[in-house]
VMD Tcl script that builds the backbone (N, CA, C; Angstrom):
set m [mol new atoms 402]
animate dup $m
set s [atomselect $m all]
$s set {name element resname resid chain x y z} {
  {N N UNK 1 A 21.648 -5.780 -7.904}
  {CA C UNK 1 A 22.710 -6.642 -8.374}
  {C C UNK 1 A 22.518 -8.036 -7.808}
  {N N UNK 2 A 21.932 -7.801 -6.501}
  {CA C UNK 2 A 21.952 -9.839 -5.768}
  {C C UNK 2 A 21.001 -10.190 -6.495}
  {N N UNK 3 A 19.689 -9.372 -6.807}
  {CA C UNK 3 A 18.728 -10.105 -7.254}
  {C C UNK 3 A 18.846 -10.477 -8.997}
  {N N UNK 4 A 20.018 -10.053 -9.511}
  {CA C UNK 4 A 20.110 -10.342 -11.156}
  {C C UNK 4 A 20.741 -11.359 -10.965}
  {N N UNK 5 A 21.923 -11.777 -10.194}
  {CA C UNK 5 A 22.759 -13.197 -9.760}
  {C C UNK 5 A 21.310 -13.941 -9.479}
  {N N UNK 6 A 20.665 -14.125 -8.846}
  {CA C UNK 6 A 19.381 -14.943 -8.667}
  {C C UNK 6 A 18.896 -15.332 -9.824}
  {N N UNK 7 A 18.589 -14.267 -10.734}
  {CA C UNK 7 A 18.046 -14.891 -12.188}
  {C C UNK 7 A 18.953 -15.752 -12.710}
  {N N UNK 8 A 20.394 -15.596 -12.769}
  {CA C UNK 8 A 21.291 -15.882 -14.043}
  {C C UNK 8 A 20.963 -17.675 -13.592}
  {N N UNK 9 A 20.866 -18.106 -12.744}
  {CA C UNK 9 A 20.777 -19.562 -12.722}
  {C C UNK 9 A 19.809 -20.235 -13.801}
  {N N UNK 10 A 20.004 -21.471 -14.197}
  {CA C UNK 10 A 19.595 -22.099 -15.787}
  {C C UNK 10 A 18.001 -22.664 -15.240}
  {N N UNK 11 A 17.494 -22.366 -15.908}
  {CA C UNK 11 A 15.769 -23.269 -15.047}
  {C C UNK 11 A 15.621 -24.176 -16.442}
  {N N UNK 12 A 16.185 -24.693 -17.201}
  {CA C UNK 12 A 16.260 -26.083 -18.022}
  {C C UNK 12 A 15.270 -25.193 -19.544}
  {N N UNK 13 A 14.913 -23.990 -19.278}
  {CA C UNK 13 A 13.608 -23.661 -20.790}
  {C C UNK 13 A 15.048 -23.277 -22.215}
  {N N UNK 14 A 15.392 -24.631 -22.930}
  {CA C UNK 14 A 16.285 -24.659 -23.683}
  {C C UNK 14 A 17.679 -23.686 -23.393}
  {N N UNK 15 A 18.317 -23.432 -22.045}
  {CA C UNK 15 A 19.890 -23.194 -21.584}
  {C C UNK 15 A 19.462 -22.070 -21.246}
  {N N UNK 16 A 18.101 -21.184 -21.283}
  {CA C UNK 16 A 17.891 -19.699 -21.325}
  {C C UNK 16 A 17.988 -19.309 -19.868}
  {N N UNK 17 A 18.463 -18.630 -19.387}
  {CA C UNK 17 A 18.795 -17.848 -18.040}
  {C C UNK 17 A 17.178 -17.233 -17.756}
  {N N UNK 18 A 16.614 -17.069 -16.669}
  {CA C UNK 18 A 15.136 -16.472 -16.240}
  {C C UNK 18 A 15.260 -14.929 -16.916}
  {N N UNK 19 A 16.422 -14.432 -16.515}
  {CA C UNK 19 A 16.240 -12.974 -16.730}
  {C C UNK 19 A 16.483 -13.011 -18.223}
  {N N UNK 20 A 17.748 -13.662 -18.927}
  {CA C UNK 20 A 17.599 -13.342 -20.384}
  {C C UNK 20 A 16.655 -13.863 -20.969}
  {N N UNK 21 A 15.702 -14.695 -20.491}
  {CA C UNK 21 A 14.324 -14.787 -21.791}
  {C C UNK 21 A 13.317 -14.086 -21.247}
  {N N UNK 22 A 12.918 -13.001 -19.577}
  {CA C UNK 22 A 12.167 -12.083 -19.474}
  {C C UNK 22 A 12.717 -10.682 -20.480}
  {N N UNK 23 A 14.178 -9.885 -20.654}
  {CA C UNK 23 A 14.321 -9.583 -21.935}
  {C C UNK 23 A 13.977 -9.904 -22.911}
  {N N UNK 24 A 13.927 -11.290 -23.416}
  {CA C UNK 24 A 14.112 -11.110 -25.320}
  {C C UNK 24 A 12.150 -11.292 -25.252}
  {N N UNK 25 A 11.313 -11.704 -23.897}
  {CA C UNK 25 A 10.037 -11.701 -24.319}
  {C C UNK 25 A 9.585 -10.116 -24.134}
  {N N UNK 26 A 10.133 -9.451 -23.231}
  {CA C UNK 26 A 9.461 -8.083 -23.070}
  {C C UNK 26 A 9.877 -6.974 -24.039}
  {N N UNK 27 A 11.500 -7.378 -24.449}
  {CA C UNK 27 A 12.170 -6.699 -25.379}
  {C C UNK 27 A 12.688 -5.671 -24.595}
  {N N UNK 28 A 13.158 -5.719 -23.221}
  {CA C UNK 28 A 13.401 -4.473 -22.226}
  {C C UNK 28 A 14.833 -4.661 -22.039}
  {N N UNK 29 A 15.503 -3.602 -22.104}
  {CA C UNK 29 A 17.249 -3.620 -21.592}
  {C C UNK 29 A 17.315 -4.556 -19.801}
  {N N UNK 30 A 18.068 -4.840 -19.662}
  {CA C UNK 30 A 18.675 -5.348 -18.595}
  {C C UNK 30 A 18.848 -4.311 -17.418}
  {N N UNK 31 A 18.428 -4.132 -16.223}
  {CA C UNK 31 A 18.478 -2.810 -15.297}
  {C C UNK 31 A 19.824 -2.548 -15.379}
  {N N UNK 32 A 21.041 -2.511 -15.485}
  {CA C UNK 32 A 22.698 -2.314 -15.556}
  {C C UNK 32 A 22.654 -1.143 -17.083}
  {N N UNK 33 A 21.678 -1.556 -17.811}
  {CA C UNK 33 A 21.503 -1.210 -19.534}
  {C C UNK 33 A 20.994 -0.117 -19.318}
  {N N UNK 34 A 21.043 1.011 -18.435}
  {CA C UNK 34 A 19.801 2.043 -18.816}
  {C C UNK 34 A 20.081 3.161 -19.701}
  {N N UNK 35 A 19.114 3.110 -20.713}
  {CA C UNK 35 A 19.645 4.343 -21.803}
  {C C UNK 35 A 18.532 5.677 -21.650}
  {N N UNK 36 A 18.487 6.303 -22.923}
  {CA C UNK 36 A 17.836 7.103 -23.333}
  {C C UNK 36 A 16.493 6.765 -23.589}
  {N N UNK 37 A 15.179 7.555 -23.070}
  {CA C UNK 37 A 13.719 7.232 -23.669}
  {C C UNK 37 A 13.651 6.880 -24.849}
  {N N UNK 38 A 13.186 5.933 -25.402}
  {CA C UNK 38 A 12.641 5.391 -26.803}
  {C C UNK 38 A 11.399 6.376 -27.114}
  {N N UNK 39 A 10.637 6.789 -28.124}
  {CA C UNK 39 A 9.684 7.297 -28.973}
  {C C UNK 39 A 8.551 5.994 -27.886}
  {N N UNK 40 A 8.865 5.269 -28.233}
  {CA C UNK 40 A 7.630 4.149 -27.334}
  {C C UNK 40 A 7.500 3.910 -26.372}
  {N N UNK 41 A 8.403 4.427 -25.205}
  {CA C UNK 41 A 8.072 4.547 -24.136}
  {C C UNK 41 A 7.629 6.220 -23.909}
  {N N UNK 42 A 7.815 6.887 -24.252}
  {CA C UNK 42 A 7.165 8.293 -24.233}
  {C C UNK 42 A 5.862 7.833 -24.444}
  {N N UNK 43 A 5.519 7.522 -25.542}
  {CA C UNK 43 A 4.110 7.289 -26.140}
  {C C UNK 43 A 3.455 6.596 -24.953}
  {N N UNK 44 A 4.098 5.358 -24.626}
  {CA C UNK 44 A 3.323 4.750 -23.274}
  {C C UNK 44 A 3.247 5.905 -21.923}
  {N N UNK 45 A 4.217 6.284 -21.516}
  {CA C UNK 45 A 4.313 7.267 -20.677}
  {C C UNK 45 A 2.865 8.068 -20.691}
  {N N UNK 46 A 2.817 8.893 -22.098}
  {CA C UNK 46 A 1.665 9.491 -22.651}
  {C C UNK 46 A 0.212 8.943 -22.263}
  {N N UNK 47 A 0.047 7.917 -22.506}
  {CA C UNK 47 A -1.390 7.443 -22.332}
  {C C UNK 47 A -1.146 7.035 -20.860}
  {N N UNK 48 A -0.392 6.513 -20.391}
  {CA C UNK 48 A -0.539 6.118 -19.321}
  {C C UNK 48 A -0.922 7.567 -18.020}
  {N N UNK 49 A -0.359 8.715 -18.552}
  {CA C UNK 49 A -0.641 10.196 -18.175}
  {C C UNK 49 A -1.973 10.580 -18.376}
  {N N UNK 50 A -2.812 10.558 -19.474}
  {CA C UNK 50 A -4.104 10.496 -20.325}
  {C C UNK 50 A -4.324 9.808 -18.933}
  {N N UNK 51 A -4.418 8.755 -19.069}
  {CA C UNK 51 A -5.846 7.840 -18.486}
  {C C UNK 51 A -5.734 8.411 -16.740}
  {N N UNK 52 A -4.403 8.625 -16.370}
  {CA C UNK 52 A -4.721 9.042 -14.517}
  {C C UNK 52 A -5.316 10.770 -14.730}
  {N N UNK 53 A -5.624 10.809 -15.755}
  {CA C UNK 53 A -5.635 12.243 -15.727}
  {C C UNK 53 A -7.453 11.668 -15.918}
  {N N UNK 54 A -7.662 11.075 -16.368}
  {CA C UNK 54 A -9.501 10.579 -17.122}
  {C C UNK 54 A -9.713 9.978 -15.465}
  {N N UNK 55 A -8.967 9.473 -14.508}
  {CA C UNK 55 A -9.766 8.773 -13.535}
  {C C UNK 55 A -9.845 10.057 -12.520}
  {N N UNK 56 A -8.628 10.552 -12.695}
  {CA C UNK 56 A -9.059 11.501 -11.660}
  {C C UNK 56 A -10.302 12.825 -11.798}
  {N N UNK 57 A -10.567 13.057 -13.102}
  {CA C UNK 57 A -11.811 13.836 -13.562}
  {C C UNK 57 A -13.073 13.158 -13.305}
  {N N UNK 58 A -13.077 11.970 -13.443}
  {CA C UNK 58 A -14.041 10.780 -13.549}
  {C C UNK 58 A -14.421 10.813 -11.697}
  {N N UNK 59 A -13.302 10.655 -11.223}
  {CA C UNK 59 A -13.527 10.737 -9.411}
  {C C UNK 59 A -14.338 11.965 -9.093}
  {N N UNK 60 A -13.958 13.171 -9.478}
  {CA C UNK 60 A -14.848 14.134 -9.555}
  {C C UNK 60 A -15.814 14.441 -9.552}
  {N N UNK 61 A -16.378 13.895 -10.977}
  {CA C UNK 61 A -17.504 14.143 -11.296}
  {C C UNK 61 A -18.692 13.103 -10.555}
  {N N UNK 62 A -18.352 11.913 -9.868}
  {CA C UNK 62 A -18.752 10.820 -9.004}
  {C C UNK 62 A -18.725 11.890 -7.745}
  {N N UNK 63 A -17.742 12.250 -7.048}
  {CA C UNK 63 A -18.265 12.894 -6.335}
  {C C UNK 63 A -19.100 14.066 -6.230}
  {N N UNK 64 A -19.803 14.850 -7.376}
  {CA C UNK 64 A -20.140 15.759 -7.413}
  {C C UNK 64 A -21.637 14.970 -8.060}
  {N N UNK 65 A -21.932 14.340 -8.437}
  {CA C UNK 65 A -22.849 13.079 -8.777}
  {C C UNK 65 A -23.272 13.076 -7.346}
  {N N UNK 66 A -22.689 12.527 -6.440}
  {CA C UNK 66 A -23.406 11.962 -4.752}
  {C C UNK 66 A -23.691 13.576 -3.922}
  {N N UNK 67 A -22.711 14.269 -3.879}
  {CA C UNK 67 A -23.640 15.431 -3.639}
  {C C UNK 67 A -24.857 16.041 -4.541}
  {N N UNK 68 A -25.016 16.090 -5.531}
  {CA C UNK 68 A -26.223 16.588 -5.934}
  {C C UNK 68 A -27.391 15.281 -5.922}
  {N N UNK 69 A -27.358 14.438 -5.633}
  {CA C UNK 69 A -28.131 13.144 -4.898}
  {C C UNK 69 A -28.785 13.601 -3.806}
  {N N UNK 70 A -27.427 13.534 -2.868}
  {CA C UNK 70 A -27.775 14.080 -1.910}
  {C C UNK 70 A -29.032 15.277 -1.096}
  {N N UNK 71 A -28.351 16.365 -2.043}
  {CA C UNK 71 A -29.070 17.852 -2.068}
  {C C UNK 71 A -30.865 17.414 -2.803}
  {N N UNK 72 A -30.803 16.451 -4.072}
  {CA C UNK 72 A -32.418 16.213 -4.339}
  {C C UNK 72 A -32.660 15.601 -3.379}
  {N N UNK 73 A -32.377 14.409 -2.844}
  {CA C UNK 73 A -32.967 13.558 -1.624}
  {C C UNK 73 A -33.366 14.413 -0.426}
  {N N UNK 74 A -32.636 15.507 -0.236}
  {CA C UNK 74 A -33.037 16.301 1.078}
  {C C UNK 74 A -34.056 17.267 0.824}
  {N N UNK 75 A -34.336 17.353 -0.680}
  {CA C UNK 75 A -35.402 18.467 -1.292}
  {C C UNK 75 A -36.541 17.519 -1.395}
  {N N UNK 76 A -36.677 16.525 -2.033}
  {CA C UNK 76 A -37.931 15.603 -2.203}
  {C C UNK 76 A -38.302 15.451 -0.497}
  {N N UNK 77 A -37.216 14.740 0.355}
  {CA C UNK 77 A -38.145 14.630 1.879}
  {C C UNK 77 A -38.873 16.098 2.360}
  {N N UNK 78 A -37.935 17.091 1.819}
  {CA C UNK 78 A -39.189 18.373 2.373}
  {C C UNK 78 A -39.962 18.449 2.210}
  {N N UNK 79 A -40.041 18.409 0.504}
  {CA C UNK 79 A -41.504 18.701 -0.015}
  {C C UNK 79 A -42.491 17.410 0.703}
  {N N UNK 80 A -42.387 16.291 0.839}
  {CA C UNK 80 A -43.100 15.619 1.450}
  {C C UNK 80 A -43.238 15.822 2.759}
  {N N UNK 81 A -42.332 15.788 3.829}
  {CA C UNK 81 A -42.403 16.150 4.923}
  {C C UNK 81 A -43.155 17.183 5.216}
  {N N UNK 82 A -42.512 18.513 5.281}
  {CA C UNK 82 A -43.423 19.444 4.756}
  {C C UNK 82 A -45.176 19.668 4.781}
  {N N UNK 83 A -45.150 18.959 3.911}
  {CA C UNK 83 A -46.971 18.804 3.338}
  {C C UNK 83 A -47.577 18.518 4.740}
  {N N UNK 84 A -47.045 17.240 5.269}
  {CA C UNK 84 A -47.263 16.676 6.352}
  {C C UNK 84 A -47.278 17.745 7.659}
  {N N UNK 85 A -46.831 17.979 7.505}
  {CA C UNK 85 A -46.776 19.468 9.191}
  {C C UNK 85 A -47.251 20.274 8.548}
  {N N UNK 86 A -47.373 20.348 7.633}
  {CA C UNK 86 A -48.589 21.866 7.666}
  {C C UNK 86 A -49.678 21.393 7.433}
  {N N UNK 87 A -49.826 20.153 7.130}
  {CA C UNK 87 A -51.397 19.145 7.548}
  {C C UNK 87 A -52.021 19.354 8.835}
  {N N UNK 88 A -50.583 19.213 9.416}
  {CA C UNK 88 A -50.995 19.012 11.008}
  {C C UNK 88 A -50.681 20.234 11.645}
  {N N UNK 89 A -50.918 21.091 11.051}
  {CA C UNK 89 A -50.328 22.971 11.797}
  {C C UNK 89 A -49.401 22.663 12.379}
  {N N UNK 90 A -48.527 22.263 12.226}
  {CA C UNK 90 A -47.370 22.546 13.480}
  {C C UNK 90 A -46.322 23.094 12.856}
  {N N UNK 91 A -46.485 24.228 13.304}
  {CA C UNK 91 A -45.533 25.411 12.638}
  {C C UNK 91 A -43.870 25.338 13.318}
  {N N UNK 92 A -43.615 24.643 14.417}
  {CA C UNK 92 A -42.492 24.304 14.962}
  {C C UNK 92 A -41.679 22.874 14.055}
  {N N UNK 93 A -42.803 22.279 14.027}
  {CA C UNK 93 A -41.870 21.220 13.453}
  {C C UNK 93 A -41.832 21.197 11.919}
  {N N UNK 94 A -42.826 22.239 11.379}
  {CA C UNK 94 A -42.640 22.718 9.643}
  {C C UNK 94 A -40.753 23.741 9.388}
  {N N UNK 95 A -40.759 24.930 10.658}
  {CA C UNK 95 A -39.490 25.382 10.538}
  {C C UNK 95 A -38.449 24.379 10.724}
  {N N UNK 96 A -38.565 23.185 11.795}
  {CA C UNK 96 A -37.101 22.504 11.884}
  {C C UNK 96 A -36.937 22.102 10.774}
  {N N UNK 97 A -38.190 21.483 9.618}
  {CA C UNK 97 A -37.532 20.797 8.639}
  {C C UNK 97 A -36.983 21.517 7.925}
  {N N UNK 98 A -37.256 22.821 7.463}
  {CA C UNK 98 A -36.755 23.688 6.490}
  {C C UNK 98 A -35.587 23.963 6.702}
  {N N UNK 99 A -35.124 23.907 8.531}
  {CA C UNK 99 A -33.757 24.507 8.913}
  {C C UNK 99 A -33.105 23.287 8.429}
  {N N UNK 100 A -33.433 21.642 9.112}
  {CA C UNK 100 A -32.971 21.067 8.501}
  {C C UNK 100 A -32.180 20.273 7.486}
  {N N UNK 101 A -33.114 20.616 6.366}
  {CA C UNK 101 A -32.970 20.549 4.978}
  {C C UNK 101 A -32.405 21.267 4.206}
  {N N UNK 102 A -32.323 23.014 4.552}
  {CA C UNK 102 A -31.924 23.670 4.329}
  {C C UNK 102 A -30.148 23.711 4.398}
  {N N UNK 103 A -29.863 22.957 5.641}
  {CA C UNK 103 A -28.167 22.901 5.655}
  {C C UNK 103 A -28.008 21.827 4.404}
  {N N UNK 104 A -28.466 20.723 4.206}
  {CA C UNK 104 A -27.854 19.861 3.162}
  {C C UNK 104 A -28.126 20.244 1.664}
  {N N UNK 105 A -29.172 21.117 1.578}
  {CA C UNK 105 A -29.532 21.164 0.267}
  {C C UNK 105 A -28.700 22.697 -0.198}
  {N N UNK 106 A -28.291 24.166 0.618}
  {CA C UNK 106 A -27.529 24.858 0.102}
  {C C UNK 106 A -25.569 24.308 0.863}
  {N N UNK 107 A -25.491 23.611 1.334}
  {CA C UNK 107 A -24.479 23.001 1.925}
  {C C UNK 107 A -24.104 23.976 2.839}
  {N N UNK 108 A -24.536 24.408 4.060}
  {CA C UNK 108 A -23.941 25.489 4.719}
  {C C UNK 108 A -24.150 25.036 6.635}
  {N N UNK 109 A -23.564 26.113 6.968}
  {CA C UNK 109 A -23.220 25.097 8.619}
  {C C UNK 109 A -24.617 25.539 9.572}
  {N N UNK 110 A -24.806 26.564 9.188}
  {CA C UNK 110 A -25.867 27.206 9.599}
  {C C UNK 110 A -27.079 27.666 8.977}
  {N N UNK 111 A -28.070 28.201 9.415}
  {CA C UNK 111 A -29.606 28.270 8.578}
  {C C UNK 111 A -30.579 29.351 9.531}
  {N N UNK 112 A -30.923 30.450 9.190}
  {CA C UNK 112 A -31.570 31.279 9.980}
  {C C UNK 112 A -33.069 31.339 8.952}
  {N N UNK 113 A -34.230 30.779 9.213}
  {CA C UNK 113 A -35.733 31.115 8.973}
  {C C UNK 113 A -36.331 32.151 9.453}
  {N N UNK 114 A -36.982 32.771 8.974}
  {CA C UNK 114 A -37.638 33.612 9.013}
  {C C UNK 114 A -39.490 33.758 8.394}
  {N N UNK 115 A -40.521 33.727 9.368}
  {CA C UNK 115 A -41.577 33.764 9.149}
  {C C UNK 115 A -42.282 35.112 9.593}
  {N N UNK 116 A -43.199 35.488 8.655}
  {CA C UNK 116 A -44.321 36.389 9.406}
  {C C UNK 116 A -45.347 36.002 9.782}
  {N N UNK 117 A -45.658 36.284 10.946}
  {CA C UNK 117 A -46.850 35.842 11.272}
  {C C UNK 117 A -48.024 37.103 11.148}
  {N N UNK 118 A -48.805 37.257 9.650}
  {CA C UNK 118 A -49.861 38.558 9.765}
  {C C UNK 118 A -50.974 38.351 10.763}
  {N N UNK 119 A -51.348 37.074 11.469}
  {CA C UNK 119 A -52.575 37.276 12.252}
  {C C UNK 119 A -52.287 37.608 13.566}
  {N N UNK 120 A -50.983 37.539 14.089}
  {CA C UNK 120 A -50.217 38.007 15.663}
  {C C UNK 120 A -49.626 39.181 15.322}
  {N N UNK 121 A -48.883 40.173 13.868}
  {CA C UNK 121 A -48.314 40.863 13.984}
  {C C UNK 121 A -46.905 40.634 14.498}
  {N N UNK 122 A -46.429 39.427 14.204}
  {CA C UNK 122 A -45.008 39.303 14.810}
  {C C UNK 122 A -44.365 38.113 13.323}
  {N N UNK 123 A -43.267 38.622 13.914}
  {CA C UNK 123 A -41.625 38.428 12.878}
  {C C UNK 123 A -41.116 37.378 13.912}
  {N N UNK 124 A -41.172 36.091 13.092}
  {CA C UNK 124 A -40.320 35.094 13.874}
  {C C UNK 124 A -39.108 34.352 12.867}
  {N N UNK 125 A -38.013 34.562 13.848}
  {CA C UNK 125 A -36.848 33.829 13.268}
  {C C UNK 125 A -36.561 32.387 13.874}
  {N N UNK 126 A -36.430 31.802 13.057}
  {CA C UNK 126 A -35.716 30.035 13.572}
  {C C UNK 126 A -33.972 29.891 13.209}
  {N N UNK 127 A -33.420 29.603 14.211}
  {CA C UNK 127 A -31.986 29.208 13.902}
  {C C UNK 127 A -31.522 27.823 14.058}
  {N N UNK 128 A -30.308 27.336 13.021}
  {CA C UNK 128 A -30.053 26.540 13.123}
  {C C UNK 128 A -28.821 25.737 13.344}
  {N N UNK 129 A -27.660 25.142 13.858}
  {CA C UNK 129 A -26.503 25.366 13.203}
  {C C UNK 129 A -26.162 23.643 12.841}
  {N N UNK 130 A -25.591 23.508 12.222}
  {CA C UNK 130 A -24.887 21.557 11.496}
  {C C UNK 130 A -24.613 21.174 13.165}
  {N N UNK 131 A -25.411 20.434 13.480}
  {CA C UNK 131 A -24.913 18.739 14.349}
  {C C UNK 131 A -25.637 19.728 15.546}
  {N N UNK 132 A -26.265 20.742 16.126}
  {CA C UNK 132 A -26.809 21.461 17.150}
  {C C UNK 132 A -28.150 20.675 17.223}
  {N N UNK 133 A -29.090 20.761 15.895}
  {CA C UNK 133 A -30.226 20.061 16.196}
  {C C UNK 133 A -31.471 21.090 16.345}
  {N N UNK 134 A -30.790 22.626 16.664}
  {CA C UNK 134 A -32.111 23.669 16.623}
  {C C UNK 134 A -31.520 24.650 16.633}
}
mol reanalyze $m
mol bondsrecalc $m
mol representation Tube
mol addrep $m
């Protein structure tokens, strides 16, 4: 109510009051005026429902976009990495990457490897768990 007394004062645009020519340009009742939904404000209502409904699917699929980024980026450094340590035999630092890589690319907190070794006759496991490091 104080702030409609604020409008009613004359600002000289041919005798028109601020608030009665923001009505007759928007075509909107006066806040004191409140009626029943119009057919055209439903309709606006409507799309305006539509579209938060399109951003929030849209957010989604962006985030599900950067994880599967993610998950190839951590598959391409294996396969390269990878190559590289078993260039250089080092069978320790070939399992970290797999444990590694392995948490970002199936998304999980932990990672247990498993190798045979046929020329020792032995079963070796590697463990891993998110933010441990081995």
């Amino acid at each position: 109510v104080a702030i409609n007394r604020e409008f009613t004062a004359l600002d000289g645009a041919g005798g028109e009051s601020r608030d009665s020519f923001r009505r007759s340009v928007s075509g909107a009742k006066a806040p004191s005026e409140v009626g029943a939904f119009r057919h055209e404000d439903v309709e606006q209502v409507s799309v305006l429902l539509r579209l938060a409904g399109y951003c929030v699917k849209s957010s989604a699929l962006y985030e599900n976009s950067l994880r599967t980024t993610n998950r190839f980026r951590a598959l391409t450094s294996l396969l390269s990495d990878a190559k590289d340590a078993l260039n250089a035999a080092d069978a320790g630092r070939f399992a970290s990457l797999i444990l590694a890589k392995a948490i970002v690319i199936f998304e999980c907190d932990r990672c247990t490897f498993f190798t045979v070794d046929s020329l020792n006759s032995e079963f070796l496991g590697y463990f891993i768990a998110e933010g441990s490091g081995e």
